[in-house]
C-alpha positions, 0 to 999 in steps of 0.5 A, spaced: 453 458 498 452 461 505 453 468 506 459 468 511 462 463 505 460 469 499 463 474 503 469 470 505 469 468 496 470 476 496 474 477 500 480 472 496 477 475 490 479 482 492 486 479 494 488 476 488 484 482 484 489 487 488 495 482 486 495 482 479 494 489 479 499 490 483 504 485 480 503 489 473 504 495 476 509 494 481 514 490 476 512 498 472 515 502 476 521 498 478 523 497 470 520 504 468 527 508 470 531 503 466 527 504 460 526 511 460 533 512 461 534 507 454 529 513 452 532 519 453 535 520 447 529 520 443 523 525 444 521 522 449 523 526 456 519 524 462 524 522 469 520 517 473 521 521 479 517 526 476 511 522 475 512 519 482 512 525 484 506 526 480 502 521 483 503 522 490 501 529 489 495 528 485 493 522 489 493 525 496 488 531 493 484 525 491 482 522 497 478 528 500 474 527 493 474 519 492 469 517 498 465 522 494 466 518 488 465 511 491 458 513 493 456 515 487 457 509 483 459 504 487 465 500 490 465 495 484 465 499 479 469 505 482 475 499 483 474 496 476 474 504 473 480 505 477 484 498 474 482 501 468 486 507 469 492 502 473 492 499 465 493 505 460 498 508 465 502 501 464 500 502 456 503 508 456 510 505 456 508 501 450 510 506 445 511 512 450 510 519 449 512 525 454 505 527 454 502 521 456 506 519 460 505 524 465 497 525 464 497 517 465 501 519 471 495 524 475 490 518 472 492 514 476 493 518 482 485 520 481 485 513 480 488 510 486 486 514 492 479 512 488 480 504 488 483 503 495 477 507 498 473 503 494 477 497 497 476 499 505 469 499 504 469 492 500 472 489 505 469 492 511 462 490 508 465 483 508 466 483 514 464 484 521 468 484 528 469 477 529 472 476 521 476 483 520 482 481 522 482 475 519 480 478 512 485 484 513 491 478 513 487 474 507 486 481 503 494 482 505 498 476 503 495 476 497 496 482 494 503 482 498 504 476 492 505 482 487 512 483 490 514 476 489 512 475 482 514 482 480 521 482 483 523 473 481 522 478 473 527 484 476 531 479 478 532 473 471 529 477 466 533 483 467 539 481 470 545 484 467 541 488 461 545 495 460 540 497 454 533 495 452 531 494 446 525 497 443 522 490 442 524 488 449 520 494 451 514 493 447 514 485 449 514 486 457 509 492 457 504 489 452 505 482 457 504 487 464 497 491 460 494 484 459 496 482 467 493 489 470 487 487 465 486 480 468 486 483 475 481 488 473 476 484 470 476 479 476 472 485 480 467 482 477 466 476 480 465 479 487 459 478 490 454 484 492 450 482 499 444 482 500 440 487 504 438 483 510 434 490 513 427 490 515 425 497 510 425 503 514 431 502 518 436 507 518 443 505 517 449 509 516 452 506 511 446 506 506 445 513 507 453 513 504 453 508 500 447 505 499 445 503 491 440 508 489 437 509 481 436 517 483 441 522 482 439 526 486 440 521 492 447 519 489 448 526 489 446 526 496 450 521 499 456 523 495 455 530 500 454 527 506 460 522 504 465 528 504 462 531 510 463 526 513 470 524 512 471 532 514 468 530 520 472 523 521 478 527 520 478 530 527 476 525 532 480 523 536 480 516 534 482 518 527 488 524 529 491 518 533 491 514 528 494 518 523 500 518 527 501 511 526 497 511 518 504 516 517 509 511 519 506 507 514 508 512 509 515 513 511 516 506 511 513 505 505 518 510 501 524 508 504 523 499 503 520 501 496 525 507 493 530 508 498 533 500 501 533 498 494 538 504 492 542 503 497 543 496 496 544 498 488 549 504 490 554 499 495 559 497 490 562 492 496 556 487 494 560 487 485 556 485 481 550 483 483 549 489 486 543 491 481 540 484 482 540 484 489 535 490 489 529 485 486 532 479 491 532 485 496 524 486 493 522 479 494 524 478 500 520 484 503 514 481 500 516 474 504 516 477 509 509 481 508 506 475 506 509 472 512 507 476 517 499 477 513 498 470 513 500 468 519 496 475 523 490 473 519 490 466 521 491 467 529 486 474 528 481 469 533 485 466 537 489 472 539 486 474 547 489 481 547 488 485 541 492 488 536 497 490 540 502 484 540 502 485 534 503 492 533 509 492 539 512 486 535 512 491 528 515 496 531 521 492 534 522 488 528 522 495 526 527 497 529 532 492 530 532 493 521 533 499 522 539 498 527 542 492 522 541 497 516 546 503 520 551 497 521 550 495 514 550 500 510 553 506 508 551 513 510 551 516 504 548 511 500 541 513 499 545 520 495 550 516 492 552 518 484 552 514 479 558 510 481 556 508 487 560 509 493 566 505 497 564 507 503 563 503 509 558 503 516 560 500 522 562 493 518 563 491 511 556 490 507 554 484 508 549 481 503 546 476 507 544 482 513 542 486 507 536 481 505 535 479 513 533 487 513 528 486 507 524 481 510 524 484 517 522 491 514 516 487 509 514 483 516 514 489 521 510 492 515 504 487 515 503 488 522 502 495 522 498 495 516 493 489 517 492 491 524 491 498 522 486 495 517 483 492 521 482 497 527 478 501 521 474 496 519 472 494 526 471 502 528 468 506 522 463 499 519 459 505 518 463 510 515 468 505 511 469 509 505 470 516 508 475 513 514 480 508 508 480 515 504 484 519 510 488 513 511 490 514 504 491 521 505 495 521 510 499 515 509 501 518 501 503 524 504 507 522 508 510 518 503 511 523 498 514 528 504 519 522 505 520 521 497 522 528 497 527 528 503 531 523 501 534 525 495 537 530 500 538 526 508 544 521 509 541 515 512 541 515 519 538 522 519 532 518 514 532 512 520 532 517 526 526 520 523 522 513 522 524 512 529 522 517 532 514 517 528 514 508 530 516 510 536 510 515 537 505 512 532 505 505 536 503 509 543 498 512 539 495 506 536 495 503 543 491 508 545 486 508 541 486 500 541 486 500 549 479 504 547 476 499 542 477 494 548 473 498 553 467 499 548 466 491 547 467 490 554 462 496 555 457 492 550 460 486 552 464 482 546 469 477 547 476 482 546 479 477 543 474 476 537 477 483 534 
């Protein structure tokens, strides 16, 4: 095989290892307020919002150490140790204790701040300026297959359950464990590269992430590695693009916890109220597989960047999120229990309901490829340091907005995102606008980017 074809081998291979993770981990946590409430009664006392809570805290600290992480032992095996912690916190569930529950809980936040640094450098190394692009929508799309797969279980398996027996539970987590594992063990299939320079060249990359059997180099490059993402953190390309990196943030609490709870709490949709929310996931994720495959295919065909790209996320966007306000009721994301008889500006629509799903999954693939591949393409050098403050900032944002929305009515929560879309896509004009010059200065051909 040739080396543009193993590289091209592990990327799919990272994708479809992301998606059975994912598919186990995301099916967890949308069953696992359902189950906890079954287990309230019992001894065991977790809230799921707390560990939510957890996670997020835990993993935006964790990205400050993680590039520190991966350059010690590697891009490989910092993904396959962190699939393992994804694992036991599914397992968790098997036969739950509070205990557990919340240590799995900053586990994995540790253990997720490590595998996506890890996942920035596997497919920067993969990848260079012509095939970035086309490898940030490949890598996208398959793992975007978890939504599909998790939520076609919310919506047959579970659809009318009131109560989970202790059976079920044990079942469909022992089943979950198993998947997550299967995702982990096919890390190993990927492929390393070879290291094609003449000995003596300086690369800045080998000095970070470069394999060494001394532990006092690996220490090295585990310091230089944090240095270096403090370093990263503010340049200039990096504080723009974190304006966009926290729009992604908020976008991904509110299509994740948020749309699915305002669905669920509109007493107009009957009966299927609860089951919409796994429709409602399964068309984000047609909508993100869509939008990966289709800007990973046309990634070299394209003559002007990313920036269509983004300018279409944005005002996909925000046509979702101008359907949503006529749609929803104002107070559905604080609803009790009960729901609410509130109507918006029309009477909730389902079909207008599931449109916006899939507008928010499409909108939300074409800010997070480009941005992808925007960092692969700008830091090749500095991977694993420039993916972990784009996961720092993103999970901040993201627990910011989990923490706000138990509170905001929904326009408030729909302004806000406005106005940071708004902001970050100019940001990511400019810093592309520089990207473009650079190749032009080296003189690339812009449209391979």
């Amino acid at each position: 095989m040739s080396s543009e074809g193993k590289k091209l081998f592990n990327i799919i291979i990272l994708g479809i290892s992301f998606m059975f993770i994912f598919t186990a981990f995301q099916s967890c946590g949308n069953i696992a307020q359902t189950v906890i409430t079954n287990l309230n009664n019992t001894d065991f006392h977790g809230s799921g919002y707390t560990s939510m809570s957890i996670i997020y805290g835990v993993l935006s600290a964790s990205n400050l150490i993680s590039p520190s992480l991966v350059a010690i032992i590697g891009p490989q095996f910092s993904m396959v140790v962190s699939g393992m912690f994804y694992s036991l916190y599914i397992a968790v569930f098997i036969q739950p204790a509070t205990w557990a529950f919340y240590t799995a809980s900053v586990l994995i936040g540790i253990a997720a701040a490590v595998l996506w640094t890890a996942q920035g450098n596997c497919l920067t190394e993969n990848s260079d300026e012509n095939t970035i692009g086309r490898n940030s929508g490949i890598f996208w799309a398959l793992l975007q297959f978890s939504l599909i797969f998790g939520n076609l279980y919310i919506y047959f398996a579970w659809q009318g359950k009131t109560h989970i027996s202790e059976s079920d539970r044990r079942t469909v987590f022992i089943a979950l464990t198993v998947i997550s594992l299967v995702g982990t063990v096919l890390f190993f299939l990927i492929r390393k590269q070879e290291d094609t320079k003449a000995p003596g060249d300086d690369d800045s990359t080998n000095e970070i992430l470069g394999e060494s059997s001394s532990a006092r180099n690996k220490m090295m490059r585990a310091v230089a590695a944090f240095k270096k993402s403090i370093t990263l953190s503010f340049t200039k390309e990096m504080l723009l693009l974190s304006v966009t990196t926290a729009y992604t943030g908020l976008v991904l609490t509110f299509f994740s916890g948020v749309y699915g709870t305002c669905i669920g709490a509109v007493n107009r949709f009957g009966s299927e109220e609860k089951s919409l929310i796994g429709l409602s996931g399964i068309f984000i994720g047609v909508g993100e597989i869509l939008g990966g495959g289709i800007f990973g295919l046309l990634s070299k065909k394209s003559r002007f960047g990313r920036n269509p790209v983004v300018m279409l996320g944005i005002l996909v966007h925000f046509i979702a999120f101008y359907l949503i306000f006529f749609n929803m009721p104002n107070d559905a994301p604080i609803a009790p229990m009960e729901g609410t008889d509130q109507v918006a500006f029309m009477i909730p629509s389902k079909e207008v309901a599931m449109l916006c799903s899939f507008l928010l999954g499409l909108g939300d693939s074409c800010f997070n490829t480009q941005l992808l591949s925007i960092l692969g393409f700008l830091y090749s050098e500095d991977s694993a340091p420039a993916f972990a403050i784009f996961k720092f900032v993103q999970s901040i944002c993201a627990a910011v907005a989990y923490f706000y929305s138990n509170y905001f009515l929904l326009q408030w929560q729909l302004l806000i995102m406005v106005i940071v879309g708004f902001f970050g896509t100019i940001t990511f004009f400019t810093v592309e606008w520089g990207a473009a010059a650079a190749l032009a200065a080296r003189g690339s051909d812009y449209s391979s980017i």
